[in-house]
C-alpha positions as CSV (number, residue, x, y, z in Angstrom):
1,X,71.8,74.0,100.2
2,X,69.1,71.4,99.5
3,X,65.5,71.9,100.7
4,X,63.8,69.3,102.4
5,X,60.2,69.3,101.8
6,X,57.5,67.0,103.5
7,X,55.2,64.9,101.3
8,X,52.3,64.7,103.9
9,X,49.8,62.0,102.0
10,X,50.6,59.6,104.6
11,X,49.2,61.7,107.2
12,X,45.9,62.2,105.0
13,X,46.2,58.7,104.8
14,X,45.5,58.4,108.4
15,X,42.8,60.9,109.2
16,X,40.6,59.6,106.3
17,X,41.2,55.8,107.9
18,X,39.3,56.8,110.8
19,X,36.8,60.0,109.5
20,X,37.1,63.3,111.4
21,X,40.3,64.9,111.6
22,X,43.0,63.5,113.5
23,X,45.4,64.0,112.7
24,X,44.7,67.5,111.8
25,X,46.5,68.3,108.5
26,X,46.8,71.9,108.2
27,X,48.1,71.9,112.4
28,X,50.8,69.3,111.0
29,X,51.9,71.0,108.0
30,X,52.8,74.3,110.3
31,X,54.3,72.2,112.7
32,X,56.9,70.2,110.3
33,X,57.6,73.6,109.2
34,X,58.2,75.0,112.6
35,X,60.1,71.5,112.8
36,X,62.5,73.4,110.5
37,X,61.4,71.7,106.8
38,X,61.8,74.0,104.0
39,X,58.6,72.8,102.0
40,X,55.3,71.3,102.2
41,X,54.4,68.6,99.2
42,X,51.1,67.1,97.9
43,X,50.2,64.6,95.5
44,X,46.2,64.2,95.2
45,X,45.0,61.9,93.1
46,X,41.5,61.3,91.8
47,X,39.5,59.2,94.2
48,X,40.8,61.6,97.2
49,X,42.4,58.3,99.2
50,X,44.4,60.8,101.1
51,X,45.2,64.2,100.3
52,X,41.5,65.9,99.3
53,X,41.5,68.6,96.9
54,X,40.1,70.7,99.2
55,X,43.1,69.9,101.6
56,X,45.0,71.3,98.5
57,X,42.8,75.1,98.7
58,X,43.1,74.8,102.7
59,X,47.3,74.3,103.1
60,X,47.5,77.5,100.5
61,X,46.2,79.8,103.5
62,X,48.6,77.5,105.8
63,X,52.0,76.9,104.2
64,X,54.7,79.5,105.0
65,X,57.5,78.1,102.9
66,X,57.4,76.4,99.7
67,X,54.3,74.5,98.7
68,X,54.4,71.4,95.6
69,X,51.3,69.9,94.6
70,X,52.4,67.1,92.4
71,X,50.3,64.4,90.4
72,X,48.8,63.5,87.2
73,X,48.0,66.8,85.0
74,X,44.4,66.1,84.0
75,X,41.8,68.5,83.4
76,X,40.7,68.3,87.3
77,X,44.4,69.1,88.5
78,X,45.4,71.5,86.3
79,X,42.1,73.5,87.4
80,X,43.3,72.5,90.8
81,X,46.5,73.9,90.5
82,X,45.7,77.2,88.4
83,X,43.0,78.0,91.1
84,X,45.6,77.5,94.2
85,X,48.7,78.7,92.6
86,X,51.3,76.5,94.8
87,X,55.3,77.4,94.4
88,X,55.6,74.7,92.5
89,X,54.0,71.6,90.1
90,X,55.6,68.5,89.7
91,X,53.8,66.5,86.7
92,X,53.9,62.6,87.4
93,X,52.4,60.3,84.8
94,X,50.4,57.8,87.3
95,X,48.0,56.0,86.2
96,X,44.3,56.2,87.9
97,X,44.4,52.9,90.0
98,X,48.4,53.6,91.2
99,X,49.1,53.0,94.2
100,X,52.2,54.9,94.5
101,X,54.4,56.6,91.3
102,X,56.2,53.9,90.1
103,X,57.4,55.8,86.7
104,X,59.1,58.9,85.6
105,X,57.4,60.4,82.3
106,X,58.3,59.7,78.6
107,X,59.2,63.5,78.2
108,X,60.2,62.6,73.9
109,X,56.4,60.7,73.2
110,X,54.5,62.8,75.6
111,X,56.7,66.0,74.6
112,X,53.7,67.9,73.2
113,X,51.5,67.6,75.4
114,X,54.4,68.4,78.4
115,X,54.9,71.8,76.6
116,X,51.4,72.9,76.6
117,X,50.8,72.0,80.5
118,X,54.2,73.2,81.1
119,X,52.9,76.6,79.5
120,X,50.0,76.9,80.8
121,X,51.3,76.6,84.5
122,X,54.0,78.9,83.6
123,X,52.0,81.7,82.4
124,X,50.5,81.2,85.6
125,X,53.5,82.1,87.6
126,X,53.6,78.4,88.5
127,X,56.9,76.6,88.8
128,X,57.0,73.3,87.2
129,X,58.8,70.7,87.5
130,X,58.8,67.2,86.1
131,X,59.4,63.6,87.8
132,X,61.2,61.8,85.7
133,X,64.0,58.8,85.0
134,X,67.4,59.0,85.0
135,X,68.0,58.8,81.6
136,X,70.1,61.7,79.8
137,X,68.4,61.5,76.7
138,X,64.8,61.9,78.8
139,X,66.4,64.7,80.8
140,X,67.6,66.5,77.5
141,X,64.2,65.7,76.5
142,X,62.4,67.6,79.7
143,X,64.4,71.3,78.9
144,X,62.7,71.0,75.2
145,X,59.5,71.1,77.5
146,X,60.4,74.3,79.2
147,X,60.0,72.8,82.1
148,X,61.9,75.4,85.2
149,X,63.3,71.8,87.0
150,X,63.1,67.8,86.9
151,X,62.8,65.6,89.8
152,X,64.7,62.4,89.4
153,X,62.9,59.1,90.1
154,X,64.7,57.8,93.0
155,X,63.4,54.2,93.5
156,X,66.0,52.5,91.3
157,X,68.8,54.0,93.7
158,X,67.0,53.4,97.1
159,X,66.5,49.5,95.6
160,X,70.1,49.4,94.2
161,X,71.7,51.0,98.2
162,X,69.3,48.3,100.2
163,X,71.4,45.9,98.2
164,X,74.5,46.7,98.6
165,X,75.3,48.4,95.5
166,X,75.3,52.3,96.0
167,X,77.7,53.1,93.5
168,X,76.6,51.5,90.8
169,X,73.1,52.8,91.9
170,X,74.0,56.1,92.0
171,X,75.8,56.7,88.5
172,X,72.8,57.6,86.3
173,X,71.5,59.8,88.6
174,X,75.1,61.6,88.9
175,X,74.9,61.7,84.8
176,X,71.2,63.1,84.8
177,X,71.8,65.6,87.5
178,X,75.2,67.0,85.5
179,X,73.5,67.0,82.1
180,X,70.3,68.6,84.0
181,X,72.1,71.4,85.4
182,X,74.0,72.4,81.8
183,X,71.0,72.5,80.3
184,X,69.8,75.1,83.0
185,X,67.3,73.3,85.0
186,X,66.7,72.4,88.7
187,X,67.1,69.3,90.3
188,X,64.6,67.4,92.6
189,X,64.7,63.9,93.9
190,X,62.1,61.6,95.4
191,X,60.7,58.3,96.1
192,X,62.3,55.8,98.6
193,X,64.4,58.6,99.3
194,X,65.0,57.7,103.6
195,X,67.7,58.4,106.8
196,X,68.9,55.2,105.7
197,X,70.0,56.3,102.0
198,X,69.4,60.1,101.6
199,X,73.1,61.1,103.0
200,X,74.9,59.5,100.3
201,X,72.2,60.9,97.5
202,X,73.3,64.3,98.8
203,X,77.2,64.0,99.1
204,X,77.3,62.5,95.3
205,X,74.7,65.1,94.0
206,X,76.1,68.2,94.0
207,X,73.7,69.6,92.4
208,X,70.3,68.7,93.9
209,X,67.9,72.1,95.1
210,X,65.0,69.7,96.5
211,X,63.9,66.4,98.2
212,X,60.5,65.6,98.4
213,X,60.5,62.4,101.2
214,X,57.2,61.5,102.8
215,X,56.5,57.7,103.4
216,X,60.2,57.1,105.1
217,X,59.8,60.1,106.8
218,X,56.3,59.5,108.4
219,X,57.2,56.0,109.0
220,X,60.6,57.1,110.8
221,X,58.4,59.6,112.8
222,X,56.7,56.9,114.0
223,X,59.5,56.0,116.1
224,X,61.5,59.0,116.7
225,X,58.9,61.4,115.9
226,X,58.6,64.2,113.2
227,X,60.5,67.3,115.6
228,X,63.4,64.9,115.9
229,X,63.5,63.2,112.4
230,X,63.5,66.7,110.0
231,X,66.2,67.8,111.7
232,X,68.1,64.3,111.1
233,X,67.6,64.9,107.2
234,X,68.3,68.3,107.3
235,X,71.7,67.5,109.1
236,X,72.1,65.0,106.5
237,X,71.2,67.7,103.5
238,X,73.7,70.4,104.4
């Protein structure tokens, strides 16, 4: 079975447009639960544009089922993430003025420096888990790391589907998920990840534990609205 969880930045997104707090973040994170998803996801980053940190201290006393805080591991975030002690990390390389991930991480340049964070979230009881291409000799790279899991970088695919092209899209991440899993790690997926495209991720990944979808999801929602789209991706996941 794969978990769905809900990246809910977009939502942040919206209450800091206006001030106050509407929509109320912790209420919606225990209602897309309730809504039946499996996970609650994070990614603050440092000028607080959506998720704050303190959102991040506030959803630990709210999340039931599995809670990822994902983003950048510098000094403030790792801090962050020792003091809340979420189910799981996911370490993405953005840069400061990103607007949204747009790379997975050099896990062979940026290997030492992967092993001590890994370590130090691990000792912590922390599950980690790193966002990354899907490149088998990257992937082979990530279990020197230690990292528990990977999460595949998923834009290339949802890019390659809108065009037409879903096979050829979804062969390296087929490749990465196979070598992934003999070398004993989880998978993950997100980015772009949508109702459109998510159905055929699944059916070819066999092995995939995790989605992380938010800005498809909350845009979907719009629509249909979030008690009737989880339930479309978690018919789509099983």
């Amino acid at each position: 079975m794969t978990k769905l969880s809900v990246n809910i930045n977009k939502l942040a997104t919206l209450r800091n447009a206006r001030g106050g707090n509407v929509p109320n973040l912790l209420l919606a994170a225990s209602d897309i639960e309730r809504f039946g998803a499996e996970g609650i996801t994070i990614h603050p980053r440092p000028d607080e544009r959506h998720i704050r940190y303190q959102d991040a201290r506030d959803l630990k006393n709210v999340v039931t089922t599995e809670y990822n805080i994902e983003g950048n591991p510098n000094e403030k975030f790792i801090g962050l993430v020792l003091a809340v002690k979420p189910t799981q990390v996911t370490l993405v390389p953005d840069g400061v003025d990103a607007i949204t991930s747009n790379a997975g991480w050099d896990a062979i340049t940026h290997a030492d420096f992967l092993k001590k964070t890994i370590a130090t979230f691990k000792a912590a009881g922390i599950r980690t888990s790193i966002f990354i291409d899907p490149d088998v000799a990257q992937i082979e790279a990530a279990a020197a790391t230690g990292t528990d899991r990977i999460e595949l970088y998923t834009e290339a695919y949802a890019v390659g589907y809108a065009a037409g092209k879903k096979e050829t899209a979804i062969a390296p991440y087929k490749a990465a998920a196979t070598k992934a899993k003999s070398l004993g790690l989880g998978v993950n997926a997100g980015h772009d990840l949508s109702l459109d495209n998510i159905a055929f991720f699944k059916a070819e990944i066999q092995e995939l534990d995790e989605v992380s979808i938010g800005h498809a999801l909350i845009c979907e929602s719009l629509y249909m609205g979030l008690e009737n789209v989880i339930p479309m991706y978690l018919k789509a996941l099983y």
